[in-house]
C-alpha positions in Angstrom: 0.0 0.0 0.0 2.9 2.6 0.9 4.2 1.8 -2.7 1.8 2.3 -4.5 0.6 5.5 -2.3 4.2 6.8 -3.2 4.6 6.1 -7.1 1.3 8.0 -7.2 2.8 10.9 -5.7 5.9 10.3 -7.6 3.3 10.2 -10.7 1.5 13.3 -9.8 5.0 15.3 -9.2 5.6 14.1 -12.7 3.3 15.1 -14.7 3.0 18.7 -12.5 1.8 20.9 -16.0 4.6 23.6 -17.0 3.4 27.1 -18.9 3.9 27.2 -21.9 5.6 30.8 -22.6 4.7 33.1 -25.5 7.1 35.8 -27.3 6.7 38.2 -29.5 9.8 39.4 -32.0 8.8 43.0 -32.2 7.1 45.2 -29.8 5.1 47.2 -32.1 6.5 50.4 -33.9 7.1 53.8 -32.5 4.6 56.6 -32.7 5.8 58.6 -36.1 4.6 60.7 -38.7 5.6 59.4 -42.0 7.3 61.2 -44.7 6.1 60.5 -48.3 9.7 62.0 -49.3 11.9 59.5 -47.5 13.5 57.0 -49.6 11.2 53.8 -49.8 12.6 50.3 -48.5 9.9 47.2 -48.9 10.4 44.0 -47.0 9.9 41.5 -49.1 9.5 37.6 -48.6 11.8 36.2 -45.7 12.2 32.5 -46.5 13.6 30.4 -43.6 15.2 27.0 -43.3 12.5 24.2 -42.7 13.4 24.2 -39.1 12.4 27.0 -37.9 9.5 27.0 -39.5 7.4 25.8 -37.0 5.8 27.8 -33.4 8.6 26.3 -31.4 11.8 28.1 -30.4 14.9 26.3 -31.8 18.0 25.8 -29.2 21.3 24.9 -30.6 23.4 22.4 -28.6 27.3 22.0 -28.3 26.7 18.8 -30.8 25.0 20.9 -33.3 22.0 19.2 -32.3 18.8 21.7 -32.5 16.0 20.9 -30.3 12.9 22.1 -30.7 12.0 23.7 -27.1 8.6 22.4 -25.5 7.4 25.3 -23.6 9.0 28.3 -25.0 6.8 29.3 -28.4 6.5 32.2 -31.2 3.3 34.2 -30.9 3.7 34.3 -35.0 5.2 32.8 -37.7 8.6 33.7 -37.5 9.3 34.7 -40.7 6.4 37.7 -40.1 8.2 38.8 -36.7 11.3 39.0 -38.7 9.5 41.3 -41.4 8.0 43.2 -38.7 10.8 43.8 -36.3 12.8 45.3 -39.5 10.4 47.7 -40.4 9.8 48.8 -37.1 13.6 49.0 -36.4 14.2 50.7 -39.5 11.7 53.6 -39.1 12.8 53.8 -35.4 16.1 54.3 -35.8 16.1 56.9 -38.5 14.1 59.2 -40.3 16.0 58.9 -44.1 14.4 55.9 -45.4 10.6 54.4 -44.7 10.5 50.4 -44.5 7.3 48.8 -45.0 6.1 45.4 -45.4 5.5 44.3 -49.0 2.0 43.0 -47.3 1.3 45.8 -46.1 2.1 49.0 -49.0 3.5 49.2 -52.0 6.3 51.1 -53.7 4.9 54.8 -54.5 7.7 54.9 -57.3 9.4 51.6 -58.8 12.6 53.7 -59.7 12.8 55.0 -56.7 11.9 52.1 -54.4 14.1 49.7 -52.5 12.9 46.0 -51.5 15.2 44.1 -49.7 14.6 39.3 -49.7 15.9 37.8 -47.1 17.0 34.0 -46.6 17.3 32.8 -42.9 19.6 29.7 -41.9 20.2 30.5 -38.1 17.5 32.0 -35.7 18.1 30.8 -32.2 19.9 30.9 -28.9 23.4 28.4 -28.7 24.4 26.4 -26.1 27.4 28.6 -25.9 25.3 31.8 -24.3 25.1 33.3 -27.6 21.8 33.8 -30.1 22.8 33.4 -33.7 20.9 35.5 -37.3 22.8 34.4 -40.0 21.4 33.9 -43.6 21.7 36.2 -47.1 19.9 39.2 -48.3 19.6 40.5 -51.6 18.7 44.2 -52.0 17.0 45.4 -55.0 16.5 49.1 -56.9 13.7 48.9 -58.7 14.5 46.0 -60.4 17.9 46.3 -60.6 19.7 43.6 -57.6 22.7 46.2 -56.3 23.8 43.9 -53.4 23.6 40.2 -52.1 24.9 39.8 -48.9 25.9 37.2 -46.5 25.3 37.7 -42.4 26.2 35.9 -39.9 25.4 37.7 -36.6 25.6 36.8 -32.7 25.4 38.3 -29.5 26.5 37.2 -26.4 24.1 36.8 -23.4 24.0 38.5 -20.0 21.1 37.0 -18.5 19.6 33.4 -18.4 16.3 32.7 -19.8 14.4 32.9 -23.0 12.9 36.6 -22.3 16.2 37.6 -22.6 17.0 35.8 -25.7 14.6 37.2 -27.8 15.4 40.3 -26.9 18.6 39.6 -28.2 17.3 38.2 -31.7 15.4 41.1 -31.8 18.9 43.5 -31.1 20.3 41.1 -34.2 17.9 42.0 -36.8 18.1 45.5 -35.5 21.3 45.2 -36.9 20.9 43.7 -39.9 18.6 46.6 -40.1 21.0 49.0 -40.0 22.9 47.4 -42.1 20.5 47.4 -44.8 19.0 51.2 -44.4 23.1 52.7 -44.1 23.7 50.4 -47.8 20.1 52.3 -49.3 21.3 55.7 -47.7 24.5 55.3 -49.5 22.5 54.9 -53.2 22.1 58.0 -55.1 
């Protein structure tokens, strides 16, 4: 009887339910009023890697073994946070160039408009207290390609946990952002 009592506690501790834990990407855009005369930068389709297209997180170990995490989810497809958090960090950062998603407007002027594709192969944090964005871009004039990139960007951690993680994605394609908008500024 004492047995059995305790593998059902044993049992019960078990299968104790965990929260599942929800992020966004982007936080939203920052109040601005938009100028018609800034130079115009699309975001156009971000293609990913099959694995991380899916809801889960992906965690990178020392083996090079990605795991799919259990409790620790994207609020959107990823490829749409991506697109988002690039416009918004784009327009945030500067006043120069307007970004918008390609779902969302479209070019006032073909000459004059940028759209920039993007290609993810890395999206995740490492085992090694590092998150990792690496993949290509091409950037486009109209219809003219003018640049195709490669990236490959980290960022050390300074806090555990996943909150802080994305935060750091998020600082990643921030960058990549940057990157991007200082290439259009430098187009005549």
């Amino acid at each position: 009887m004492l047995i059995t009592l305790m593998s059902l506690i044993l049992i019960g501790c078990q299968s104790a339910s965990q929260s599942i834990n929800i992020f966004q990407l982007s936080h939203g855009p920052k109040s601005s009023v938009v100028d018609f005369n800034a130079a115009q930068l699309m975001i156009k389709r971000i293609e990913l890697v099959d694995y991380l297209k899916q809801s889960n997180i992906v965690f990178e170990h020392q083996n090079g073994e990605l795991t799919a995490t259990k409790y620790q989810m994207w609020a959107e497809p990823i490829a749409k946070g991506i697109a988002r958090t690039l416009v918004n960090e784009i327009n945030g950062s500067q006043d120069a160039i307007r970004a918008d998603s390609s779902m969302f407007a479209s070019c006032r002027d073909k000459t004059k408009c940028f759209s920039v594709q993007l290609f993810v192969e890395k999206f995740y944090p490492s085992y090694d207290s590092n998150v990792k964005f690496s993949g290509k871009y091409k950037l486009y004039l109209g219809d003219n390609l003018i640049e195709q990139q490669d990236f490959n960007l980290e960022k050390n951690l300074s806090e555990d946990g996943y909150s802080h993680a994305v935060d750091s994605l998020k600082l990643l394609v921030g960058q990549l952002g940057s990157k991007i908008s200082k290439r259009v500024s430098r187009q005549p």
